[in-house]
C-alpha positions in Angstrom: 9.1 -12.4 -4.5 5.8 -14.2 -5.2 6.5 -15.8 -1.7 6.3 -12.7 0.2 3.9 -10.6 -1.5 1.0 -13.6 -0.8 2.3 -13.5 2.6 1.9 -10.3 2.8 -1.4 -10.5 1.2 -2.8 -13.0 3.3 -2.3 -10.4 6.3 -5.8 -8.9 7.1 -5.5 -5.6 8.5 -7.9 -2.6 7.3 -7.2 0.9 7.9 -7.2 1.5 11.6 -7.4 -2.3 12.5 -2.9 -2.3 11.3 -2.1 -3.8 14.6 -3.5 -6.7 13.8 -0.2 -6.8 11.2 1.7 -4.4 12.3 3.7 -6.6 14.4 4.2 -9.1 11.8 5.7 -6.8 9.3 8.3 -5.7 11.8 9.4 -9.1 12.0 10.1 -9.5 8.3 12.2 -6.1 8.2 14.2 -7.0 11.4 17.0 -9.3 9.7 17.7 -6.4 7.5 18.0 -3.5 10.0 19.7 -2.4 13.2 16.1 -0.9 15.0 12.3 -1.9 14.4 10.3 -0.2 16.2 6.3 0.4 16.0 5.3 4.0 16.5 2.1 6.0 18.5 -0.1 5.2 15.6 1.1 1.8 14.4 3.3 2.6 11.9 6.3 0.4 11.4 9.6 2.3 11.3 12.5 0.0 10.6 16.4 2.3 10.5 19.2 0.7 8.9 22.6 2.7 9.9 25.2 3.2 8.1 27.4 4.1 10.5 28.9 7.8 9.3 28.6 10.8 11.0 26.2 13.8 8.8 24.9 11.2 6.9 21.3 12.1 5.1 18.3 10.3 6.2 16.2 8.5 3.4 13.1 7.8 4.0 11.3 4.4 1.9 7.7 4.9 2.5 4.4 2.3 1.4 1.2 1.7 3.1 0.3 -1.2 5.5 -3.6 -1.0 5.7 -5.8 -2.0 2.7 -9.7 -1.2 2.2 -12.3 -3.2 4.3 -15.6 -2.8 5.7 -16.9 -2.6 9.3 -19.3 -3.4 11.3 -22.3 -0.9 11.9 -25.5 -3.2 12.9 -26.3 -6.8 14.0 -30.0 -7.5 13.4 -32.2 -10.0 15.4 -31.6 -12.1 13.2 -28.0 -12.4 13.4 -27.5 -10.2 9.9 -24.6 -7.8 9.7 -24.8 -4.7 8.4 -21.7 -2.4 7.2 -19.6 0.4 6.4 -16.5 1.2 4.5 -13.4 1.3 5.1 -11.8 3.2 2.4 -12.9 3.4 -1.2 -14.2 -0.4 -1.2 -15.5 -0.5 -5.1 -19.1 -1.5 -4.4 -19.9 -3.1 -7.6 -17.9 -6.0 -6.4 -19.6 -6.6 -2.8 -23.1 -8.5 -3.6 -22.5 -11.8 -3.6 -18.7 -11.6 -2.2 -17.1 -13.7 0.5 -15.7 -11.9 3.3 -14.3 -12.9 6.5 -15.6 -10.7 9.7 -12.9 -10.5 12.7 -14.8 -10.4 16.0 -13.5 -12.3 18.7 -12.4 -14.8 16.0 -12.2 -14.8 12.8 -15.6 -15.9 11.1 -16.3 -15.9 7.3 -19.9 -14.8 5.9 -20.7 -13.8 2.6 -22.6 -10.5 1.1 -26.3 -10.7 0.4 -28.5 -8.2 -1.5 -32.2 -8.0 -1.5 -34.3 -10.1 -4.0 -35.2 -6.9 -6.1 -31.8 -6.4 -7.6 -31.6 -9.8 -8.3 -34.7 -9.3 -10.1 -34.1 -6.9 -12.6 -30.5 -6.8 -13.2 -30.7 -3.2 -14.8 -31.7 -1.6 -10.9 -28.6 -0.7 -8.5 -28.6 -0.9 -4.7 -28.0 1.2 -1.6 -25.1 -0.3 0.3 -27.5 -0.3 3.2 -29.2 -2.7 1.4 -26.5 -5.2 1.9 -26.2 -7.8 4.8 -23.7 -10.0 5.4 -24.9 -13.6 6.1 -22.7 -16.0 8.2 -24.8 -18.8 8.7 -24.7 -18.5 12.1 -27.6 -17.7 14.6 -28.2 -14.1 16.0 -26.8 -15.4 19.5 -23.8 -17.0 18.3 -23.0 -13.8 15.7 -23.4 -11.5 18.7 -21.0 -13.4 21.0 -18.5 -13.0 18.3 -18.8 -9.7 16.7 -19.5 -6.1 18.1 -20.1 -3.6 16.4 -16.9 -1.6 15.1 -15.6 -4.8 14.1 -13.4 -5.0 10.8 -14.1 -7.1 7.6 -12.1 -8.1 5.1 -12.0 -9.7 1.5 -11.7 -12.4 0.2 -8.3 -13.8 -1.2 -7.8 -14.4 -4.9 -5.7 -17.2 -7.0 -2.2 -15.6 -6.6 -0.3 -16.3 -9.9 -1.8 -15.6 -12.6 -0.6 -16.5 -16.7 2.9 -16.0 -17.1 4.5 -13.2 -14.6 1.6 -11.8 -13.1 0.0 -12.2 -9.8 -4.0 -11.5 -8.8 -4.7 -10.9 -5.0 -6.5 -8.7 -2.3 -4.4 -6.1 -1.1 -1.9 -5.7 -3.5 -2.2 -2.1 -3.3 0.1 -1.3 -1.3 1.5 -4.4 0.4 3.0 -5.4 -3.2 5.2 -1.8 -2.2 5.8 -3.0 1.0 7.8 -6.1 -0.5 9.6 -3.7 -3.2 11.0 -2.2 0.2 11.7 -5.3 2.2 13.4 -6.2 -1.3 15.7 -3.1 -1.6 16.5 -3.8 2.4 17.3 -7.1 1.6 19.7 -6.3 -1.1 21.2 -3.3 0.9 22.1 -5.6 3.7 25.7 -5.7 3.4 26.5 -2.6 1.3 28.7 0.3 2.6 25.9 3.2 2.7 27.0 6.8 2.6 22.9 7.4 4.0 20.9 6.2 7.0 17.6 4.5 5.6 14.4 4.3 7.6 12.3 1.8 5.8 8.3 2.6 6.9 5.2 0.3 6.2 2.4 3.8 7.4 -1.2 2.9 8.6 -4.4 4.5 7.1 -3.2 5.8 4.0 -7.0 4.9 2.5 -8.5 7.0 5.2 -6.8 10.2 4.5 -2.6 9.5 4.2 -2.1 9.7 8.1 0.8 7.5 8.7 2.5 8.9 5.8 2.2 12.0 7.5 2.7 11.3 10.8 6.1 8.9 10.2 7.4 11.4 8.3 7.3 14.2 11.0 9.1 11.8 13.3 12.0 10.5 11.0 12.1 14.2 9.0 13.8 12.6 6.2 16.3 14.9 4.0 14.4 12.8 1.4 11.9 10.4 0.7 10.5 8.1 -1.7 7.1 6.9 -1.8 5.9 3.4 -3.0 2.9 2.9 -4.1 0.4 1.5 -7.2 -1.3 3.0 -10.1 -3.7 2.3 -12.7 -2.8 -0.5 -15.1 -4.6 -0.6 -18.4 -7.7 -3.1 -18.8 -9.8 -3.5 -21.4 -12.4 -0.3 -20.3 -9.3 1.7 -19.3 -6.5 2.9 -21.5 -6.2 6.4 -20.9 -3.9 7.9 -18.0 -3.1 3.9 -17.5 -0.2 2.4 -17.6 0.5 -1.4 -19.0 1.2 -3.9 -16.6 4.8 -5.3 -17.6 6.3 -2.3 -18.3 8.1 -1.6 -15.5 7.8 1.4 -12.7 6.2 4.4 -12.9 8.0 7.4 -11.9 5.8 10.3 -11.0 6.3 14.0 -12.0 4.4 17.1 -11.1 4.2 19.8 -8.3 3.7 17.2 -5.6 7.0 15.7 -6.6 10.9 17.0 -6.2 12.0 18.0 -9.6 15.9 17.1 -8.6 14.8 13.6 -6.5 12.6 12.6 -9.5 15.3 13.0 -12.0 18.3 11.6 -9.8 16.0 8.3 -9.9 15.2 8.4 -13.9 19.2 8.6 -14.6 19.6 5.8 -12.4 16.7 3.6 -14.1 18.9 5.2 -17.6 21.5 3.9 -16.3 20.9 0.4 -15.1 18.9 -0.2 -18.2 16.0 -0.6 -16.1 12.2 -0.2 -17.8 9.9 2.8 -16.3 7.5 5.1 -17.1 6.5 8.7 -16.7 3.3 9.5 -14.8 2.2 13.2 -14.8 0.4 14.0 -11.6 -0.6 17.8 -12.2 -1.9 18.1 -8.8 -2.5 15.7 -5.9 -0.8 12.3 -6.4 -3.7 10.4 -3.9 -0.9 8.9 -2.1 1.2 9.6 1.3 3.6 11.4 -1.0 1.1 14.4 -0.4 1.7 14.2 3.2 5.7 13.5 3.0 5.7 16.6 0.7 4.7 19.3 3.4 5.6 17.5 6.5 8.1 19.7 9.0 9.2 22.5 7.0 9.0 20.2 3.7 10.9 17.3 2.9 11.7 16.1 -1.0 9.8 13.4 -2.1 9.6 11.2 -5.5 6.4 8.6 -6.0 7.0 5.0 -7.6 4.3 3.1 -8.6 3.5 0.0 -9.5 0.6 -0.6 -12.3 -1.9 -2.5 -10.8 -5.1 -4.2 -12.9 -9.0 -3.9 -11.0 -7.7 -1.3 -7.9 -9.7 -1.6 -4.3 -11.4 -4.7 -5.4 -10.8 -8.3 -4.5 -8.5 -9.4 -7.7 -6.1 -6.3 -7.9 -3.6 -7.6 -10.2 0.4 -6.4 -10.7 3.0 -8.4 -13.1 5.7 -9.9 -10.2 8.1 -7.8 -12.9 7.3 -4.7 -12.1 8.0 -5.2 -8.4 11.0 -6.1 -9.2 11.8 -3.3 -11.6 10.7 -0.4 -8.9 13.1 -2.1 -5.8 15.9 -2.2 -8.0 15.7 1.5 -9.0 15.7 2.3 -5.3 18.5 -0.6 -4.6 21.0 1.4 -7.3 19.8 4.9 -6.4 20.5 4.2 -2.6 23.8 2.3 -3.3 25.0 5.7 -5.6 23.9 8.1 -3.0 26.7 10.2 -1.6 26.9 12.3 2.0 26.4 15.9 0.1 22.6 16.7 -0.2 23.0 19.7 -1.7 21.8 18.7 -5.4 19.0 18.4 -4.2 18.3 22.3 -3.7 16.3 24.1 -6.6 18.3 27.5 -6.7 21.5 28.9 -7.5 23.7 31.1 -5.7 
């Protein structure tokens, strides 16, 4: 597991720049599944069959893109200026290696004006900023235009006993809980079709989670993604890292799906927690939800330490913990659907 989540890591591809990855991810889902395919948007949509007629369609949902910057000036002298791509934390950018992807790949760090060094208690403008490659204004214009995408820098991968510190762990660490429940599904007998789906731009507004889930039109879906872990400023609405899954519950999740997948954690003796979203869970589950004429959804997350910075940080554990609740929930499911409906005759 620590294998593929810092090769998934190490995959640069901010929100609308996926098919720089998309491809890539295919490829690691295609041992696992009868059809890979990438959609309109770049969403990867991998189907694994199971061969019976009827048979529900269960949708595993995570996002592929992660936050960045972009590329919104090049100066005369050769100084990039930039936006953001997503809710980059900005107290982490002055001083912070990036790596700019032009034409090829060229790495350039963040520079902030001499004033905020100065006097340590005055904040900057994230105009302010310019990133420095080193590089004449000729040679930086050959390379990069403007639209361009940046990315961060990588962090140390494992980390103490268990854990593991990286960019991009929200949400590629849900991407491997998938590949993970694929991989383990392999050579089960299913009585459900499952359409495994990394979505694009989730950080820009939840599109792919949308959009995918209009084209599969799931009879249920479960979305995989990360939440707050607690840190030493943070210990309210957090949840310690180590402690397994977090199963969401609130009006943007399916009552029945959310408590089909708590019996099955119960059941396999398998740690979680309970996360109360009372309104909008921030994630593609908010798009699953309403998509078509509404589809049932349940959130996983992950806890995850220092979220949208450059050293998000997860314990490998709870990875494990949230594909195996999917892997034993999959493997119980049965053809009839209909306990999933919230009324009686």
């Amino acid at each position: 597991m620590r294998n593929l989540i810092r090769k998934l890591s190490d995959l640069r591809g901010a929100s609308g720049h996926e098919y720089r990855i998309n491809e890539a991810i295919a490829e690691m889902f295609r041992p696992y599944c009868d059809d890979v395919r990438i959609d309109a948007l770049g969403s990867v949509i991998a189907e694994r069959k199971c061969g019976k007629a009827n048979a529900p369609k269960v949708m595993l949902e995570a996002h592929m893109d992660e936050i960045g910057l972009a590329v919104r000036k090049i100066t005369d002298e050769g100084y990039i200026y930039f936006s953001m791509l997503g809710g980059v934390d900005q107290r982490i950018l002055p001083s912070s290696e990036v790596i700019i992807h032009g034409t090829r790949d060229i790495e350039g760090v963040v520079g902030f004006p001499p004033s905020v060094c100065g006097d340590p208690q005055k904040s900057y403008k994230l105009d302010e900023l310019a990133i420095d490659t080193g590089l004449d204004a000729e040679t930086v214009k050959s390379i990069v235009t403007v639209g361009d995408s940046i990315t961060l820098p990588q962090s140390v991968g494992e980390l103490g006993e268990g854990q593991f510190s990286s960019k991009t762990m929200d949400d590629r660490a849900s991407v491997a809980a998938i590949l993970k429940v694929m991989e383990d599904i392999k050579d089960c007998d299913l009585d459900c079709d499952i359409y495994a789906v990394a979505a694009v731009q989730e950080e820009v507004g939840c599109r792919g989670g949308k959009t995918t889930s209009f084209g599969v039109m799931p009879d249920m879906a479960i979305a995989i993604d990360v939440t707050h872990g607690i840190t030493p400023d943070n210990s309210d609405n957090a949840i310690e890292v180590g402690t397994g899954t977090a199963m969401s519950k609130g009006p943007n999740i399916h009552p029945k799906l959310a408590e089909r997948l708590e019996k099955t954690a119960i059941e396999n003796e398998i740690p979680y927690n309970i996360e109360i979203d009372g309104g909008a869970t921030g994630t593609d589950a908010w798009e699953i939800q309403v998509s078509g004429g509404g589809i049932p959804v349940a959130l996983m997350s992950i806890p995850l330490k220092y979220m949208h910075t450059s050293v998000e940080t997860l314990a490998i554990s709870d990875v494990l913990d949230t594909a195996r609740v999917i892997t034993e929930f999959v493997k119980g499911l049965e053809g009839d659907t209909k306990w999933l409906c919230l009324w009686t005759d």
